[in-house]
C-alpha positions as CSV (number, residue, x, y, z in Angstrom):
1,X,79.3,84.9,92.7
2,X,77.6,86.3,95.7
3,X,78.4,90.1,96.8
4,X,80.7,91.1,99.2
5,X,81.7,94.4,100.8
6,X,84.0,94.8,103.3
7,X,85.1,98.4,105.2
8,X,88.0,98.8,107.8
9,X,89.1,101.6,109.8
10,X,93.7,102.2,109.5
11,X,93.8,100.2,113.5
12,X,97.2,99.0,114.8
13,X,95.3,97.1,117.8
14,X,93.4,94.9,115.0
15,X,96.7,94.0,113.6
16,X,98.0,90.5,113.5
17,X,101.6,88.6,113.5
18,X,101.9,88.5,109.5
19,X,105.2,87.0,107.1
20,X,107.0,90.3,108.8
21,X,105.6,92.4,111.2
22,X,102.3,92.7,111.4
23,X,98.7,92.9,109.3
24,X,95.0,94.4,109.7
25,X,93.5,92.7,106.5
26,X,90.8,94.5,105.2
27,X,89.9,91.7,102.6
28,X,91.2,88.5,103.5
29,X,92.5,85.8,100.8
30,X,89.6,83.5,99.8
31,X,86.8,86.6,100.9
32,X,83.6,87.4,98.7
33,X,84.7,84.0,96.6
34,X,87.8,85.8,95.1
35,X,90.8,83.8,96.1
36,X,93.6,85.9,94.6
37,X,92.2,89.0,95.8
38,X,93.5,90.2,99.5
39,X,93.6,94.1,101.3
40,X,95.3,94.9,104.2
41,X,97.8,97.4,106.2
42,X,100.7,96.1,106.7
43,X,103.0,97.5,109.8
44,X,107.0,96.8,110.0
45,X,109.4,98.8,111.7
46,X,113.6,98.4,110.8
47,X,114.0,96.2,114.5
48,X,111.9,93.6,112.9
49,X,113.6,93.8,109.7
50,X,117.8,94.4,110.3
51,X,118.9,95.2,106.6
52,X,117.5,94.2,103.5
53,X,114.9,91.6,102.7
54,X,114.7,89.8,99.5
55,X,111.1,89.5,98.2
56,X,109.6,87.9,95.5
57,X,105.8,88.8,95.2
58,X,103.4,85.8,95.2
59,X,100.6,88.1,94.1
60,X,100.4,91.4,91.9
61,X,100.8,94.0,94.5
62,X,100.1,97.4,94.5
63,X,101.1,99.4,97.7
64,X,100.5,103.1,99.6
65,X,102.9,104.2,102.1
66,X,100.4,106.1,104.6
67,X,103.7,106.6,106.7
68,X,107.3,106.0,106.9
69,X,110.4,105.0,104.2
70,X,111.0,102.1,102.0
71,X,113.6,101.0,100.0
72,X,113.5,98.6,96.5
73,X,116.3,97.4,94.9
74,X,114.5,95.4,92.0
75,X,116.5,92.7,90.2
76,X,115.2,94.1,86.9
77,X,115.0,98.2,87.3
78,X,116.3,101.2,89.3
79,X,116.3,101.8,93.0
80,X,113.6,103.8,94.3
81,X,112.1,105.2,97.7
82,X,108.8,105.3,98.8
83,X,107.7,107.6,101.7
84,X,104.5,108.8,102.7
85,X,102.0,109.5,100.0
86,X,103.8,107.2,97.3
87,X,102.7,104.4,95.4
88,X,104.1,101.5,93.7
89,X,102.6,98.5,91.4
90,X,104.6,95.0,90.8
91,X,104.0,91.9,89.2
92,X,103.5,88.3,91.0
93,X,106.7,87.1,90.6
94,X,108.9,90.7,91.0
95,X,112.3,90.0,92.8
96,X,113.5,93.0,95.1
97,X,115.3,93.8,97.7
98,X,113.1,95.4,100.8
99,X,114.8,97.8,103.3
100,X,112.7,99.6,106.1
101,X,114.3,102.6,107.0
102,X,111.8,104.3,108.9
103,X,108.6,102.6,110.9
104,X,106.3,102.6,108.0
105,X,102.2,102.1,107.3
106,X,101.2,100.6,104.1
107,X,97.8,100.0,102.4
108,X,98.3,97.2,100.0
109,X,96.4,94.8,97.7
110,X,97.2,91.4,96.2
111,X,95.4,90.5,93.5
């Protein structure tokens, strides 16, 4: 495996069309010979997302709210919000319920 290093300043303008709203990968899927492993800010706002999503993770995913509010309703486990500052780790294959309630920032990673 050869090294790889990538860096990447928090920039809306580098954002792309993603799933829902929009992405600034810092590590794209398939970078640095590591297909499961992916990095990115992810940018959604409650317009693009009226009510709750259901999403089932295709990846492990742990996620940092830089800004804004989030809602999970897991199948399997308690409600919980996450708002600035907070943190939260699920399994590939986690089923929950995603409500934006506030334009929110997060720094996530698939792996």
């Amino acid at each position: 495996m050869s090294d790889f290093i990538s860096n990447a300043r928090f920039d809306r303008t580098a954002a792309e069309p993603f799933e829902v709203g929009t992405v600034q990968w810092t590590r794209r899927p398939g970078e640095g010979e590591r297909g499961d492993l992916s990095s990115g800010f992810w940018f959604i706002t409650p317009e693009e997302t009226p009510g709750a999503m259901r999403v089932v993770g295709h990846a492990d995913e742990t996620v940092y709210i830089i800004e804004g509010h989030l809602r999970i309703e897991p199948e399997e486990g308690e409600v919980f919000e996450l708002t600035a500052g907070s943190v939260a780790s699920f399994n590939k294959g986690t089923a929950a319920l995603w409500t934006v309630l506030a334009p929110t920032v997060e720094f996530f990673v698939y792996s």
